[in-house]
C-alpha positions in Angstrom: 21.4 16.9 -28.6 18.8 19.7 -28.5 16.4 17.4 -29.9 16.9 14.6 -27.5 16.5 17.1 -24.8 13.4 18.5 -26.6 12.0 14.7 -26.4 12.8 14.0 -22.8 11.8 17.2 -21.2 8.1 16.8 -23.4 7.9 13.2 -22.2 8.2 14.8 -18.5 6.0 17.1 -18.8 3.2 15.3 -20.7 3.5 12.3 -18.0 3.5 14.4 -14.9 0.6 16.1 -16.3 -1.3 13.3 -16.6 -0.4 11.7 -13.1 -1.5 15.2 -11.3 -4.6 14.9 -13.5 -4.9 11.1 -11.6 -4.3 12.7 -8.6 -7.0 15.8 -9.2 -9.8 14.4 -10.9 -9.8 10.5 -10.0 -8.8 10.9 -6.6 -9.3 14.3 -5.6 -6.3 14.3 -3.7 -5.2 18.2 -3.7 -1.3 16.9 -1.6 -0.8 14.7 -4.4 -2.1 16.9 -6.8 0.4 19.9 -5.6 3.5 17.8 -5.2 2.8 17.0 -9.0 2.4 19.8 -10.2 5.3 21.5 -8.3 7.4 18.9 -9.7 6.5 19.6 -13.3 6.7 23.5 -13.0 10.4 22.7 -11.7 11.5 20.7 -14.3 10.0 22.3 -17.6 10.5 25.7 -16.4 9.0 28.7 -18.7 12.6 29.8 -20.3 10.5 31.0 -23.2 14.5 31.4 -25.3 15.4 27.6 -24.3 11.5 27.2 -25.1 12.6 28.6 -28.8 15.8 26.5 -29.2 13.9 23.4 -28.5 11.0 24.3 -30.6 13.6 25.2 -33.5 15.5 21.8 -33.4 12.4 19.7 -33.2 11.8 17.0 -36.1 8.9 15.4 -35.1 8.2 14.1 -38.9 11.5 13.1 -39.6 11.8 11.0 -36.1 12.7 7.5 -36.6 11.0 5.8 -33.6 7.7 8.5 -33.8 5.8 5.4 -35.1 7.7 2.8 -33.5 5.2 0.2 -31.8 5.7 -0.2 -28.0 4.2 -3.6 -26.5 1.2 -2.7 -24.0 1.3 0.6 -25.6 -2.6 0.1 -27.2 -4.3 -1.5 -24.1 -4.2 -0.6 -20.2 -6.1 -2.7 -17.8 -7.0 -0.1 -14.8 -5.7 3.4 -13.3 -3.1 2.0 -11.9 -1.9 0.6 -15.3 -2.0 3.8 -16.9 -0.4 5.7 -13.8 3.0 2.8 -13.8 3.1 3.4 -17.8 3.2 7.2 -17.4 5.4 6.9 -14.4 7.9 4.8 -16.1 8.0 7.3 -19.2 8.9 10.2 -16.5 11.8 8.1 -14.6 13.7 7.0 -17.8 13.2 10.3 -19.4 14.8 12.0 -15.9 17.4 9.3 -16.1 18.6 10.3 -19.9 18.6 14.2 -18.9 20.7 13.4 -16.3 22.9 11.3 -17.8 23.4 14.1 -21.2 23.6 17.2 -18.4 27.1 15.5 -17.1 28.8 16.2 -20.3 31.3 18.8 -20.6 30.1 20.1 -23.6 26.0 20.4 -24.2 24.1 22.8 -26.2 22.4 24.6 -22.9 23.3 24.3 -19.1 21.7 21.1 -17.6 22.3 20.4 -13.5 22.6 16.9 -13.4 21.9 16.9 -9.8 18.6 18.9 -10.1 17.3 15.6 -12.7 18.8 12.8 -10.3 16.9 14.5 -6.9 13.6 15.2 -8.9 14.4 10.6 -10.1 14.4 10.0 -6.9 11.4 12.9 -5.4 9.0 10.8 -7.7 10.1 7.2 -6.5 7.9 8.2 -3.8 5.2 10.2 -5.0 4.7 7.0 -7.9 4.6 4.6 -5.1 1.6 7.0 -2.8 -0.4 8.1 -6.3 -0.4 4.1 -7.3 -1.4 3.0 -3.1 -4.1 5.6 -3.2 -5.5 4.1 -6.7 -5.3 0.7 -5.5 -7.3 1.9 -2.0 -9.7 3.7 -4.1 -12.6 1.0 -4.5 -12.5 0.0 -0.4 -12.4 4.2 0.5 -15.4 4.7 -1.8 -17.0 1.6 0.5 -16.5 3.4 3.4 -20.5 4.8 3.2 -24.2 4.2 4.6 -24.7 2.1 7.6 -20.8 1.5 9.8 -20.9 -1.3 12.5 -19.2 -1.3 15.3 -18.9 -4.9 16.8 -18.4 -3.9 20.5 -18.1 -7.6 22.3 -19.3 -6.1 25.8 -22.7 -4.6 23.8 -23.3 -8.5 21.9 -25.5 -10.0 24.8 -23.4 -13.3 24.8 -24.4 -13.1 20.5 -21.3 -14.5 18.4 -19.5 -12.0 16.3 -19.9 -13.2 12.9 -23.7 -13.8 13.1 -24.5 -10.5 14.3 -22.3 -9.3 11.4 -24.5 -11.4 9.2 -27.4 -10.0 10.1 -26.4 -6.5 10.1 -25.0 -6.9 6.4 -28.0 -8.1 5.4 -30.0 -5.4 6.6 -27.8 -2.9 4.7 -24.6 -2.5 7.0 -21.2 -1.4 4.6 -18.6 -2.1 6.9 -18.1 -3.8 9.6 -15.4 -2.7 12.4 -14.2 -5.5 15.3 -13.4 -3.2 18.1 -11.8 -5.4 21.0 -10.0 -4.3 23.9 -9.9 -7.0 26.3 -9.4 -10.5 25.1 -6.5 -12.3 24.3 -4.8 -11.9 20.5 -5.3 -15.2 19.7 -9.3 -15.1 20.4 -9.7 -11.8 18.8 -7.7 -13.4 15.7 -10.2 -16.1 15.4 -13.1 -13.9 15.7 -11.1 -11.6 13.0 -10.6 -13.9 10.2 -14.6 -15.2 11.1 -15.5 -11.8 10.2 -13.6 -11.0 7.6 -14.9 -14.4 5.8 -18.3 -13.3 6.3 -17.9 -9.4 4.8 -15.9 -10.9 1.8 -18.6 -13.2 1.2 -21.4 -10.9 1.5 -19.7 -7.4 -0.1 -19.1 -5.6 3.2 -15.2 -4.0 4.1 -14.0 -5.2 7.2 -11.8 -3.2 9.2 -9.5 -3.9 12.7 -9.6 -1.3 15.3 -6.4 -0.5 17.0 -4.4 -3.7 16.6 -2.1 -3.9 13.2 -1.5 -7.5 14.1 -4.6 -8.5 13.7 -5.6 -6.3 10.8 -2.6 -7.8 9.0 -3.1 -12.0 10.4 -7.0 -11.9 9.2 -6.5 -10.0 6.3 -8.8 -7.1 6.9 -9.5 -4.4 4.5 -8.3 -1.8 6.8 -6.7 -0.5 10.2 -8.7 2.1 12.5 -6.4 4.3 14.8 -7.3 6.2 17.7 -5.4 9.6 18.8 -3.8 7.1 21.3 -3.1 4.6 19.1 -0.1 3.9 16.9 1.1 7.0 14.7 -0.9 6.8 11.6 2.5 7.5 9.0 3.8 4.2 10.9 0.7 2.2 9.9 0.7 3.6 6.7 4.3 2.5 6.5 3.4 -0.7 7.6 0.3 -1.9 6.0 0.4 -3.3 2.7 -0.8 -0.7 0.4 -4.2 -1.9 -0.6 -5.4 -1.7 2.8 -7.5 1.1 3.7 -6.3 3.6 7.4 -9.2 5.0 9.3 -8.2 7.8 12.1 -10.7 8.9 15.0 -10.5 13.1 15.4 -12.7 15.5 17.5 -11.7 18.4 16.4 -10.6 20.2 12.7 -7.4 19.8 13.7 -6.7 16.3 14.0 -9.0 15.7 10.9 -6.4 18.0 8.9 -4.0 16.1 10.2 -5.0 12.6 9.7 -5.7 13.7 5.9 -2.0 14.6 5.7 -0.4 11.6 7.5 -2.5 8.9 5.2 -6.0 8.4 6.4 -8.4 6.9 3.7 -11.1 8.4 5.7 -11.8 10.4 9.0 -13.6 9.2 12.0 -15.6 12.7 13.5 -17.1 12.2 16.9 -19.0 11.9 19.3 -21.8 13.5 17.7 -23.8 13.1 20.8 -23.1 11.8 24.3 -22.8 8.0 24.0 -23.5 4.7 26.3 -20.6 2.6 24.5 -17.4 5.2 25.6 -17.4 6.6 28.8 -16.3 10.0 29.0 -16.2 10.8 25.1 -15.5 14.0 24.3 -19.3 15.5 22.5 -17.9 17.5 19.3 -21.5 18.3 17.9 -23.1 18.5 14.3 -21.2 22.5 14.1 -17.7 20.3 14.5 -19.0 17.9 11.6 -20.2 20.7 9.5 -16.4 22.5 9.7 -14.3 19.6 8.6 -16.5 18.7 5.9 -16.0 21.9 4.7 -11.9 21.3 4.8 -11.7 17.6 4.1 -11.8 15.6 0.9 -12.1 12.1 2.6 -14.8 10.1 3.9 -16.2 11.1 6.7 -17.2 8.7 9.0 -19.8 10.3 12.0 -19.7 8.6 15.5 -21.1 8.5 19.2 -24.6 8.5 19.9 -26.6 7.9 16.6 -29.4 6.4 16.1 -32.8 6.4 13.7 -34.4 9.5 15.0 -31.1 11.8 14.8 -29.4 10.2 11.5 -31.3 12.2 9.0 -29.2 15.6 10.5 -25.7 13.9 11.3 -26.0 13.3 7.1 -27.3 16.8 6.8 -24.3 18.1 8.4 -21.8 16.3 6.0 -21.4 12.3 7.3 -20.9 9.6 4.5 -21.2 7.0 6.8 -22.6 6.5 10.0 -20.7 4.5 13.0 -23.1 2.7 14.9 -22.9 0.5 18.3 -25.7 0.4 20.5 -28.3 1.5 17.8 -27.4 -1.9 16.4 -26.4 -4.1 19.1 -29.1 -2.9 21.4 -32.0 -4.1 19.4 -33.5 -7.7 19.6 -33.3 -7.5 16.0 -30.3 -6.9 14.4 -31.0 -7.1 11.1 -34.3 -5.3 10.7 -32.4 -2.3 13.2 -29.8 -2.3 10.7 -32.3 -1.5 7.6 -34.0 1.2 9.5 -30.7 3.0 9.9 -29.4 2.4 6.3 -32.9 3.5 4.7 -32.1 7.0 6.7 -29.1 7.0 4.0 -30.7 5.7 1.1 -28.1 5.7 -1.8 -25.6 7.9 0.1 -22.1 7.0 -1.0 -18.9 8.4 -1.1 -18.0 9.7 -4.3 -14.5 11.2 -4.6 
């Protein structure tokens, strides 16, 4: 039996090793990273006289399913492939310690109980390593020029035009913020714009209503402080879809990094036309929370071409745009001003 404990407890420890490497070095996600390797340290704990026992009754060369072939085993598609493969080896292996620690008589003293709460512990860290993976390529979008499509600052324009044209002049992602129509007109107007960033290689992302995000298929949710409780729309997204939160202050950035944001909206930078009565958190604000967060920061409130140059100096992947945009006769050549301000910038992870 020492062997097969040997076997499972390596199996633990080289998958959980790998999925906090995942977590570390592919998504730079230190939560994840922690809960791992917490986790891992539990289970194979440094008993350096169990340690020799082990070591003693292993038979590696005389093993009779060492070689054995395993389907899949040579080929993984993606990340996430290689994170359910290595997640799969650490469940069953938890399972068969578990299931050998409830005999009377074993070799050394196994808690059962200690396997079957660490079984069901990773259920749920499994399920947030392989959601982050599969958000991964959208949270990386979320860089360079951000739109803001304000309906009150379009002139009588249509939506998905002016989202055309900003796209084409370098614009990233596009964000329908509507406050005052019906749902059923805003989900028209969603689904237009969604069409029209799927064709032309731009996220698009809902602000405020789930509904919507979820009816027009959107990449992504953005909450405000007043909004809906960001652990609830993480809950009750699908989880490919990216979860922006608005924060003025360190704080509420720390927070929204802990409670599932795939990137943090910082503002207003400056005093703004398009929200009355924002709060003006400065560049110094900026500065502190890119220092403290490893997301995507997303800088808003009263940018434009002749200030964007220092909101990116002080730590902004992207920049959230309304009237800098909207305001100008031409969208689309106001739009390339304000993305060649950011040249290549994009999030890296």
């Amino acid at each position: 039996m020492l062997r097969l404990i040997d076997a499972n407890l390596n199996r633990i420890s080289e998958g959980l090793r790998l999925l906090e490497d995942v977590a570390r070095f592919l998504l730079n996600d230190a939560i994840l990273s922690e809960q791992l390797r917490s986790l891992r340290h539990e289970l194979v704990a440094e008993d350096w006289s169990l340690q020799r026992k082990l070591l003693l009754a292993r038979d590696a060369a005389g093993d009779v399913g060492a070689f054995a072939q395993v389907p899949g085993e040579a080929q993984r598609e993606d990340p996430p492939a290689i994170v359910m493969a290595n997640a799969g080896r650490v469940q069953e292996s938890l399972r068969v310690l578990e299931e050998f620690a409830k005999l009377p008589q074993k070799p050394i003293a196994l808690d059962w109980e200690r396997f079957k709460r660490a079984r069901f512990e990773f259920y749920e860290i499994e399920r947030r390593l392989t959601a982050a993976l599969l958000r991964q390529e959208k949270r990386q979008g979320i860089a360079g020029l951000y739109l803001v499509i304000d309906r009150q600052a379009l002139g009588g324009r249509g939506e998905v035009e002016v989202a055309r044209q900003a796209i084409r002049g370098g614009a990233r992602v596009i964000q329908l913020r509507d406050k005052l129509r019906e749902k059923s007109d805003i989900l028209t107007t969603a689904k237009g714009l969604r069409e029209v960033c799927s064709q032309l290689g731009a996220l698009f992302i809902v602000n405020d209503h789930l509904d919507i995000a979820l009816a027009s298929g959107a990449d992504g949710l953005h909450l405000g402080q007043r909004d809906l409780p960001l652990p609830v729309a993480r809950q009750l997204l699908p989880m490919d879809k990216i979860l922006g939160g608005s924060t003025n202050t360190l704080q509420e950035a720390l927070k929204a990094q802990v409670e599932g944001a795939d990137y943090i909206a910082v503002g207003s930078i400056y005093a703004t036309p398009s929200k009355a009565g924002a709060i003006v958190v400065g560049l110094e604000t900026l500065r502190q929370i890119r220092e403290a967060i490893a997301l995507p920061i997303v800088a808003i409130g009263g940018i434009d071409e002749g200030n964007a140059a220092a909101v990116i100096e002080a730590g902004a992947d992207s920049l959230a745009v309304i009237s800098a945009v909207l305001g100008a006769q031409d969208v689309e050549a106001a739009a390339r001003k304000l993305s060649a301000k950011m040249g290549g910038n994009r999030w890296q992870g």
